[in-house]
Each structure stands twice: as C-alpha cells, then as structure tokens.
C-alpha positions in Angstrom: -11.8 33.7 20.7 -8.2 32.4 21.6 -5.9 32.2 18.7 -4.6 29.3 17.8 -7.3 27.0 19.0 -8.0 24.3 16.2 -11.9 24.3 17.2 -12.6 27.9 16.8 -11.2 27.4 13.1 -14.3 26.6 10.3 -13.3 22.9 9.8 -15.5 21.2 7.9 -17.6 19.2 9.7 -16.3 16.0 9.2 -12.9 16.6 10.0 -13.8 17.8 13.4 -11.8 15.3 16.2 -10.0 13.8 13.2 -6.1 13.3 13.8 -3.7 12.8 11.2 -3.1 9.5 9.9 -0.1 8.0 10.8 1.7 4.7 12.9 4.3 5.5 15.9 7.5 7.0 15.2 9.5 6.0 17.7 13.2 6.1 18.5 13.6 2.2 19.2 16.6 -0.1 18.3 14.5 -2.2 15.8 11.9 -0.9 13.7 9.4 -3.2 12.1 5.8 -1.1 12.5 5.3 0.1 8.9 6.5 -2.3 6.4 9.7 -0.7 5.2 12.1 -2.5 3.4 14.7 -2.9 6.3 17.5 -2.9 3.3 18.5 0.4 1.5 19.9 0.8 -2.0 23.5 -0.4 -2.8 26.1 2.4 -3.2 25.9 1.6 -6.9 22.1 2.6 -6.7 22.9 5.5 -4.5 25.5 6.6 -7.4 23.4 6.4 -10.2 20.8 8.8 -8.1 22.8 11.4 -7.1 23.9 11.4 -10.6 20.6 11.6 -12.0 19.7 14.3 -9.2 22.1 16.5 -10.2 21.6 16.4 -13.9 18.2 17.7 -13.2 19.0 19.8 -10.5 20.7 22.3 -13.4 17.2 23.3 -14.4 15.3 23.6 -11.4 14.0 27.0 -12.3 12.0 25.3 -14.9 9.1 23.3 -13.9 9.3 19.7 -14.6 7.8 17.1 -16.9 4.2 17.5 -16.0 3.3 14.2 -17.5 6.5 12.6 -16.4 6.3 10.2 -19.8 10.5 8.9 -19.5 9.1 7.3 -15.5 5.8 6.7 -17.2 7.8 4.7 -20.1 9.8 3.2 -17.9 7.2 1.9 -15.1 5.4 0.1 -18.2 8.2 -1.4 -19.3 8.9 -3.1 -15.8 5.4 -3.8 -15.4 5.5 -5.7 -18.7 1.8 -7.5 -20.0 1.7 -5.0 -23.2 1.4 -1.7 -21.4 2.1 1.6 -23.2 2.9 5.0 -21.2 -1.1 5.9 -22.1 -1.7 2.8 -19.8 0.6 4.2 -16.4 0.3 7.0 -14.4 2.5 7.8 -11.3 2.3 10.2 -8.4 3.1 11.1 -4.6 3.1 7.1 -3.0 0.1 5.2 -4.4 -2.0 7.2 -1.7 -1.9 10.1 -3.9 -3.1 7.6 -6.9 -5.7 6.9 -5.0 -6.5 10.1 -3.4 -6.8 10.9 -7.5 -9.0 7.8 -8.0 -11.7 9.4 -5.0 -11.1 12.7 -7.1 -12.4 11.4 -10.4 -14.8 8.8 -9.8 -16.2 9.6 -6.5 -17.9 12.6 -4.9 -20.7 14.1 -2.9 -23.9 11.4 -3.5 -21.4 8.6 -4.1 -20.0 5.6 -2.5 -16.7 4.1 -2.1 -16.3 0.1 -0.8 -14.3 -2.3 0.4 -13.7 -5.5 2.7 -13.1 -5.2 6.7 -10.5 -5.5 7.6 -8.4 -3.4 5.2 -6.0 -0.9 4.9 -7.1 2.4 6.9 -6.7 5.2 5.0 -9.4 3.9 2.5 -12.1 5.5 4.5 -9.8 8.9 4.7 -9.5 8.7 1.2 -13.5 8.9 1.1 -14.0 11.2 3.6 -11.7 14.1 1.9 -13.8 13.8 -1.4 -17.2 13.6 0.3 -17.8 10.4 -0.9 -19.4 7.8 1.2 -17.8 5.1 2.7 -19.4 1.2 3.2 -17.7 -1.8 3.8 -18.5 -5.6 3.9 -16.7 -8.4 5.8 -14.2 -10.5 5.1 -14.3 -14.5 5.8 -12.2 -15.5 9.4 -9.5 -16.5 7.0 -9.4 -12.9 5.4 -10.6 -14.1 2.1 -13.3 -12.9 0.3 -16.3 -14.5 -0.2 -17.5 -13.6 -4.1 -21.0 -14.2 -3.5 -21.1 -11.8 -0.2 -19.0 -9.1 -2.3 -21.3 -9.3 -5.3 -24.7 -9.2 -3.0 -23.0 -5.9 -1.2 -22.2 -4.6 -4.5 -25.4 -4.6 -6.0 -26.5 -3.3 -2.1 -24.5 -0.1 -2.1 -23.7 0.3 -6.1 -20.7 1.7 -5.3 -18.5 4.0 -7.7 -15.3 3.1 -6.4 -14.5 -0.4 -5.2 -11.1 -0.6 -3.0 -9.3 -4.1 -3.3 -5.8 -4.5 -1.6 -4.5 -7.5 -3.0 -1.8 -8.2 -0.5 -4.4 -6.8 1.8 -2.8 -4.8 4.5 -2.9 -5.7 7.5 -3.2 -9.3 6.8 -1.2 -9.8 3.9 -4.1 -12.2 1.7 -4.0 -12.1 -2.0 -6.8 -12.2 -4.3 -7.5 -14.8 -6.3 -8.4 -13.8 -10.1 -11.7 -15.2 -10.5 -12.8 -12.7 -6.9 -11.4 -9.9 -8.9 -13.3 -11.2 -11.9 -16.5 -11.7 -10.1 -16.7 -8.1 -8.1 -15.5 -6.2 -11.9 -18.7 -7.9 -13.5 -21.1 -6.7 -10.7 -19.0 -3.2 -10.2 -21.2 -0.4 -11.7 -18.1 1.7 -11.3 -14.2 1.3 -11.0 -12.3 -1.3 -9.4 -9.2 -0.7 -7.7 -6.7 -3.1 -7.2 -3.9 -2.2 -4.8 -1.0 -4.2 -5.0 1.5 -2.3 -2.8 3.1 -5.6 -1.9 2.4 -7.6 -4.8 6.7 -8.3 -5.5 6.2 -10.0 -2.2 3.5 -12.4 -3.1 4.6 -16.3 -3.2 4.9 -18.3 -6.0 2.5 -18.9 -7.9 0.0 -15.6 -6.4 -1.3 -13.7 -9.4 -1.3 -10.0 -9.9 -4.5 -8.2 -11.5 -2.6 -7.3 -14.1 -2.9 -9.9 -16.4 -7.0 -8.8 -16.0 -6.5 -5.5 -17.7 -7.5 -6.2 -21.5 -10.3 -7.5 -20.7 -11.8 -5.1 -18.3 -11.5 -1.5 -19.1 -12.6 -0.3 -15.5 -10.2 -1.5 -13.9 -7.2 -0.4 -12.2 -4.3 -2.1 -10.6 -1.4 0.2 -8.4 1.4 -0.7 -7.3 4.3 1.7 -5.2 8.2 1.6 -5.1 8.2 2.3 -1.4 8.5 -1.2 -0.6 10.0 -3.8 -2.8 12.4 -0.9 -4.7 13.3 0.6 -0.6 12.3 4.3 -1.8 9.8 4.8 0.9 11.3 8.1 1.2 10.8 9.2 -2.8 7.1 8.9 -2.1 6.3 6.8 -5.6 3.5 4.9 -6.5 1.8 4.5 -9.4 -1.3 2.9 -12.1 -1.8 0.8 -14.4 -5.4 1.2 -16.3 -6.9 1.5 -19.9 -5.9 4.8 -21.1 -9.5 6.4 -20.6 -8.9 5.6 -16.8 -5.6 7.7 -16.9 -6.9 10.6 -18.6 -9.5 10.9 -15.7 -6.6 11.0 -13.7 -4.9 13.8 -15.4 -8.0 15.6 -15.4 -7.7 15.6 -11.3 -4.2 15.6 -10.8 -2.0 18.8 -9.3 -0.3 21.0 -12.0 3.3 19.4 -12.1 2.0 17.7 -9.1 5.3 15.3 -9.5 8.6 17.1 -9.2 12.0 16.9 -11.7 13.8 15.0 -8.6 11.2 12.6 -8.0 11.4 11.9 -11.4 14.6 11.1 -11.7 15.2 9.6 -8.1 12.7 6.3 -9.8 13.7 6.3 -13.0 17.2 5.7 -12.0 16.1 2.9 -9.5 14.1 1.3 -12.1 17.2 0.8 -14.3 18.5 -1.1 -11.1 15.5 -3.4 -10.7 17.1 -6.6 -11.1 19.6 -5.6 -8.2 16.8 -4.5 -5.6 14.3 -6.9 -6.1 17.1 -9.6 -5.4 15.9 -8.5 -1.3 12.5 -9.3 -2.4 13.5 -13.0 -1.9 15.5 -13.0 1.4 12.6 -11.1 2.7 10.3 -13.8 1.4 12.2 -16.4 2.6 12.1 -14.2 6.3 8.4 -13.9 6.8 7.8 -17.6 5.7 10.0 -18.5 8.5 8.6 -15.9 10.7 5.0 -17.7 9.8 6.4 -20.7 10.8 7.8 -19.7 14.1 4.7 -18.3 15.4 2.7 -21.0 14.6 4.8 -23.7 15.7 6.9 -22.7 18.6 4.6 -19.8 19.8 1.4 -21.7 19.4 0.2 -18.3 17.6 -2.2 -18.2 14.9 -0.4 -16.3 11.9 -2.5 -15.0 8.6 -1.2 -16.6 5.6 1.3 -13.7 3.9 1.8 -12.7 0.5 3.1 -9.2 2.1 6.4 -8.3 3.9 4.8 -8.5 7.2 2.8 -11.5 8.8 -0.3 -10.7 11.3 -0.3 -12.6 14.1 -2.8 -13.5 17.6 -4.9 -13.9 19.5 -4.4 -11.7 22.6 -6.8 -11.1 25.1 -4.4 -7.7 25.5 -2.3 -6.9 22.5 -1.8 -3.8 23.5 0.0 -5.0 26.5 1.7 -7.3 24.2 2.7 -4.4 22.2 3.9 -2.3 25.3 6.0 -5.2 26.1 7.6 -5.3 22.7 8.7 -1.8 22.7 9.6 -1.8 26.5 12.3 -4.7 24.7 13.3 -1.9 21.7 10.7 -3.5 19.1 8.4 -1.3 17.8 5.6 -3.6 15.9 2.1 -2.2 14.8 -1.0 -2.1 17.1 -3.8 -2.6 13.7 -6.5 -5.0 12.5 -8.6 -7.2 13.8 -9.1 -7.1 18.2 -6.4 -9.5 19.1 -3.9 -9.2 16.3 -0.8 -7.3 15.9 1.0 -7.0 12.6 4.6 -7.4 12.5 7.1 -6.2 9.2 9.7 -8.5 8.0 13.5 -6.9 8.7 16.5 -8.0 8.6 17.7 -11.4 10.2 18.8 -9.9 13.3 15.6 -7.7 13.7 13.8 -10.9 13.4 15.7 -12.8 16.1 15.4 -9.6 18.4 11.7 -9.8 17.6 11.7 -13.3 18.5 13.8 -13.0 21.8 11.3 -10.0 23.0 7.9 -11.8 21.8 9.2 -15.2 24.1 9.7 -13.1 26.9 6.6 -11.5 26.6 4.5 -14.0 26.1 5.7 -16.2 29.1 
C-alpha cells in the first residue's frame, strides 16, 4: 500500500469522492463570491475588541465559559421578542448550530428535508450524521408552495426540516403563514435559517415572532454577515429551552473558546454602529436588482439577502470565466443558468457592472 493515498485509508463509505466544501479563493481585485460584508468594523469596534481580547487573554490557561451565558445574555437581548439566555444558544458560525441540530434530532433511520434549490451544505450536514437526505422543489419564482411542502412532509416524515429564510442562493424570504403551515405537518423540528435576515426589506418578517407558539421550532441567525465577523465564526439559536438543552447535550466540551466569546460580545454592544451598513447594502442590491433587469435584460430573483441571483445563461460558466478574467470573482451555484452575485461596496459594484457589460456583449 502507498502511504499517503486517501483511498487506501478506511473512509467511510459515504465520504468516498467527497471534497471539502468550500467556494473559490481567489486572489482577484474584487471579491463578491461568498456574501461577505465588503465593510469591516470601525476602529472604535476594533478597540473595544482588542480590549476585550486581552482582558480574557490573562486567563487562557483556564478553560472558558462552557455555556458562554454573558454572549448568550447578550444575543437575546439583541434578538429581543421576550427571549431569556435558556432560549439562545451560540456556537462555531450557524453551521456548527446546525451541524448540532443533525446531532440531536437526526441519525441513522432518519430523514432530514428541505426545498431545491437551497443552501448546499444542508445535505453535508445530513450526510455526517447518517441521516437521510430528501428534498422537494421550489416554485420558478423560488417560493414555496405550502400545499407541495405539506404533501412531502407527510411523504418523507422527516425529523428535521431545513428552511433558509433568506434562502441562499436566491435570497427569498418566507412568508409566516409557509412557516406556519410546514411546523403544523412537521413530525419533528423545524429550522429556520435566517443568516441574512438583517438584510431582508421592509416589511419581511423573521420566524421569530413564531416562537411562543411553536415549541419545535428553531430560528438561527450568524454575525458573519450583517455584524462583518465572518472571521469570528458566530452563529447562533433561538428555540424553547427544551430545544437548547438538546443542543447542550450534543455540543463539544467548551466547544466555544474565551476569545470568541469576547470577540461578539463586544460587537454586540456596537450593534447600532454596524448594522448602520445593513442599509447602504440594502440600498446596493436593490439597485443592483434594478440594473440587471432593466439595462441588462437579466432576470434577477427578488432579494431579501446581500446578494441578488441573476440569468439565464446558456453558459454561465463562461460568463463566470469572463468575470474573473475582468478581476471579479462571483459564485458559480444554483439553479443551471444562474450565477449569484454578493453586494460590495459601490465601487465593487460599478466594476461588477463594467466587467458583466463587456461580457455579455
């Protein structure tokens, strides 16, 4: 046997010919493949976190606040809607909440659901806890359709039902009564991911106002995007309190280290100042909607998200090539035809622009 070879190792089964998950990281003049908030934190921000870093840098040796209850504390009081620290639980990005979520309610013999198209680590998320993975379809407009949800629902009984609300990669919102509908048929959890909800237009509701009333469901959220800490790795879940103990029950021993901790706790006292970006990037991807429909001729998703997906092309991978041949790098996912496209900063948009003209014609 020749060392090194990952076939001769005893991989399970159904990781063999996986890769890791993971977009392009190229070295291009204007990023705008994986939804980053283009803007970082003010040097105020900055301060307060070093500050905050080194304060709990002194006592490193010990290991931290396994339940972290002060970020807890704190993510409930931004979230607002009555919850209590029983009600939030935080980890790694929201794909370690979710990872979490497979942990406790799925398994070997059960089944994990959600709509096509949807984000793609869902099904990686099932596969690593042996738990199957079905999925029904979404409308050509990327809604929903409660009656088709409900009717694969009762189909598949799934455990654990997987609801991104912005949906990534098209950026559609849920309404309530959808949400409403697929929690009544769920024989399980339901899992509403709002990555991108601080993004969502006026007048989008978030799930969380469904929480009283529906003690299986969960609603996470992550401060990668709307706070700009992609780089903390934070996400987080709000649930009845029954729902976060089955989370405890899965979760790492001090899975969530002292600096983490105190790298979003001190960005949460700065939550006025960051989500003021929110609203220039808002402002951004409605324009960007507009362009492509209207100059381009595109068709463009309706966005509650920081990025807009936009087609049809009979090639969109050439399309793509072109972009990045231009020093754009945009993302090559969804639907045959459609290439999603993040919202950055007004110059990255009119370089965008400039390169998606020339390619184009």
């Amino acid at each position: 046997m020749t060392a090194g070879e990952l076939a001769d190792l005893p991989l399970r089964d159904a990781l063999r010919g996986m890769r890791p998950y993971g977009a392009p990281q190229l070295d291009v003049p204007v990023l705008l493949n994986v939804n980053e908030n283009p803007y970082g934190p003010s040097e105020t921000v900055v301060t307060d976190i070093a500050a905050s870093v080194a304060a709990v840098a002194r006592d490193l040796n010990r290991y931290p606040d396994r339940e972290a209850t002060e970020l807890r504390a704190a993510l409930a009081g931004y979230l607002g809607h009555g919850l209590t620290v029983q009600q939030v639980w935080a980890a790694n990005g929201s794909n370690e909440v979710m990872l979490q979520v497979l942990q406790a309610f799925g398994g070997h013999g059960r089944v994990a659901m959600s709509f096509a198209p949807t984000y793609s680590m869902y099904p990686e998320y099932a596969r690593d806890t042996e738990t199957a993975w079905v999925t029904g379809e979404r409308r050509a407009d990327f809604t929903i359709d409660p009656d088709h949800a409900v009717a694969q629902i009762e189909r598949h009984r799934p455990s654990v039902v997987l609801l991104a609300s912005p949906n990534n990669p098209t950026g559609t919102a849920l309404p309530l009564r959808t949400v409403e509908a697929i929690c009544a048929a769920a024989p399980g959890v339901v899992v509403v991911d709002e990555a991108y909800a601080e993004f969502r237009r006026a007048g989008t509701p978030s799930a969380l106002s469904l929480l009283p009333g529906q003690p299986r469901l969960m609603v996470t959220r992550t401060m990668s995007k709307a706070f700009a800490l992609a780089g903390a790795r934070v996400g987080y879940v709000a649930a009845g309190a029954a729902v976060v103990d089955a989370l405890r029950v899965v979760r790492l021993p001090y899975h969530l280290s002292a600096v983490t901790q105190a790298v979003a706790t001190a960005a949460l006292r700065h939550a006025d100042e960051l989500l003021r970006r929110v609203d220039e990037l808002r402002e951004e991807r409605d324009r960007t909607v507009a362009w492509l429909r209207g100059d381009m001729g595109l068709e463009a998703a309706d966005s509650d998200a920081n990025f807009v997906l936009f087609g049809r092309f009979a090639d969109r991978h050439a399309v793509w090539q072109g972009l990045l041949e231009r020093g754009v790098l945009i993302r090559e996912v969804g639907p045959d035809g459609w290439l999603r496209v993040s919202i950055g900063t007004p110059d990255e948009m009119a370089a965008f622009r400039t390169a998606l003209t020339e390619v184009v014609s």
